[in-house]
Structure formats: structure tokens, C-alpha cells
Legacy VTK file of the C-alpha trace (Angstrom):
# vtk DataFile Version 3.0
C-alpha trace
ASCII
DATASET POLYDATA
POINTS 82 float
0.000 0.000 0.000
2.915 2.189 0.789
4.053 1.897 -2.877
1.022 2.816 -4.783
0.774 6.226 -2.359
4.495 6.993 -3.003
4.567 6.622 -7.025
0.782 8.851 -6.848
2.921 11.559 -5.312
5.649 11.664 -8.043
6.208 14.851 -9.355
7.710 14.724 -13.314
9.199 17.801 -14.276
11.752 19.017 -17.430
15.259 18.998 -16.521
15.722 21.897 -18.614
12.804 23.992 -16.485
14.814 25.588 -13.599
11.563 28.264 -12.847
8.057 27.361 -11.535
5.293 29.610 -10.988
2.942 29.666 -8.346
0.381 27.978 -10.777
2.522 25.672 -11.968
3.479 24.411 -8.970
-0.296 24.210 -7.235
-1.134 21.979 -10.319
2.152 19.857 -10.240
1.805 18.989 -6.290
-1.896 19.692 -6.099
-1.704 21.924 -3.069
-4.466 24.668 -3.419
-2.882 28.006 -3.804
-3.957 29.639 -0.284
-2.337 26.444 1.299
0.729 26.812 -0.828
0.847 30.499 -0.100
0.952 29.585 3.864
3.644 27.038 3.428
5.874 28.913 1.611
5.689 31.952 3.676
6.123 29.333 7.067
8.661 27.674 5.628
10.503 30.565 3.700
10.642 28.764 0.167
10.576 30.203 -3.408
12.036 33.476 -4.468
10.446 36.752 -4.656
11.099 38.351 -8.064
10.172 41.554 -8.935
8.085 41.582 -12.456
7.413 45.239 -14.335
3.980 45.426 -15.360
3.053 48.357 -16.926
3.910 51.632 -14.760
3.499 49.123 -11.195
5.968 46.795 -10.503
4.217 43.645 -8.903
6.248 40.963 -6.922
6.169 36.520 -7.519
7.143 33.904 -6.282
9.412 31.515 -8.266
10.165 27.937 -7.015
13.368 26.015 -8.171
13.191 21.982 -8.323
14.337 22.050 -4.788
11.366 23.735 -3.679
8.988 21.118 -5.386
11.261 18.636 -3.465
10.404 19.739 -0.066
6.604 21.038 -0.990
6.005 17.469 -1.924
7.569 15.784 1.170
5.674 18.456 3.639
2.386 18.712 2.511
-0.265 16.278 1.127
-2.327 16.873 -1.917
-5.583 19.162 -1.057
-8.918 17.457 -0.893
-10.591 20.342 -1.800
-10.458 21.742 -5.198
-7.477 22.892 -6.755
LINES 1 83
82 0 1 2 3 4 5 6 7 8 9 10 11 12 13 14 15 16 17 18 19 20 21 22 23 24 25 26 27 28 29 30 31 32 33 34 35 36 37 38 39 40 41 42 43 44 45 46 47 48 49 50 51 52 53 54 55 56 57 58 59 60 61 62 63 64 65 66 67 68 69 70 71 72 73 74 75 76 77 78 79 80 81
């Protein structure tokens, strides 16, 4: 039983992608974004890049493959929708 819950939580990513987004990485672990968003501030992961939109410059968070490491081992997929 162990097995068959560890190869559901596999995460398959490029090797060539060395960026996620906030989206891509709620759909890739299946955390819900408000739940990601409290993780990663508790737990200090991602980087916070400044983007220029327009005349306001607007602030994201990036995640490297590390981070999608550790999101995965720390927090379960959301039951809720995602």
C-alpha cells in the first residue's frame, strides 16, 4: 500500500525547467494556492522576483526543483479543489 501512495505523489518535471510559478506548482503537487501560499511563507521557500507590469511593478514567487522537493515531502495533496 505504501508503494502505490508513493509513485501517486511523483512529481515529473523538465530537466531543462529551472523556474516554476505559483500555478505551476499548485497543479504539479496539487496543493491549493492559499495552502501553498501559507507554506511557503512558514517555511521561507521560493524566491520573490520583482516583475514590471506596466507603470506598477508587482512581486512573484518563483520555485526552483528544490522547492517542489520539499513542498512534496511536507504537505499532502488538497482534498478540496485545486
Amino acid at each position: 500500500m505504501m508503494e502505490a501512495e508513493a509513485q501517486t505523489a511523483m512529481v515529473r518535471i523538465r530537466s531543462s525547467q529551472r523556474f516554476f510559478t505559483e500555478e505551476e506548482v499548485s497543479r504539479l503537487t496539487g496543493i491549493c494556492r492559499d495552502h501553498l501560499r501559507n507554506l511557503v511563507e512558514s517555511r521561507h521557500l521560493g524566491l520573490l522576483v520583482r516583475v514590471a507590469r506596466s507603470s506598477a511593478g508587482q512581486t512573484r514567487r518563483l520555485f526552483t526543483p528544490a522547492d517542489l522537493f520539499v513542498l512534496t515531502m511536507l504537505a499532502p495533496r488538497c482534498e478540496h479543489s485545486v
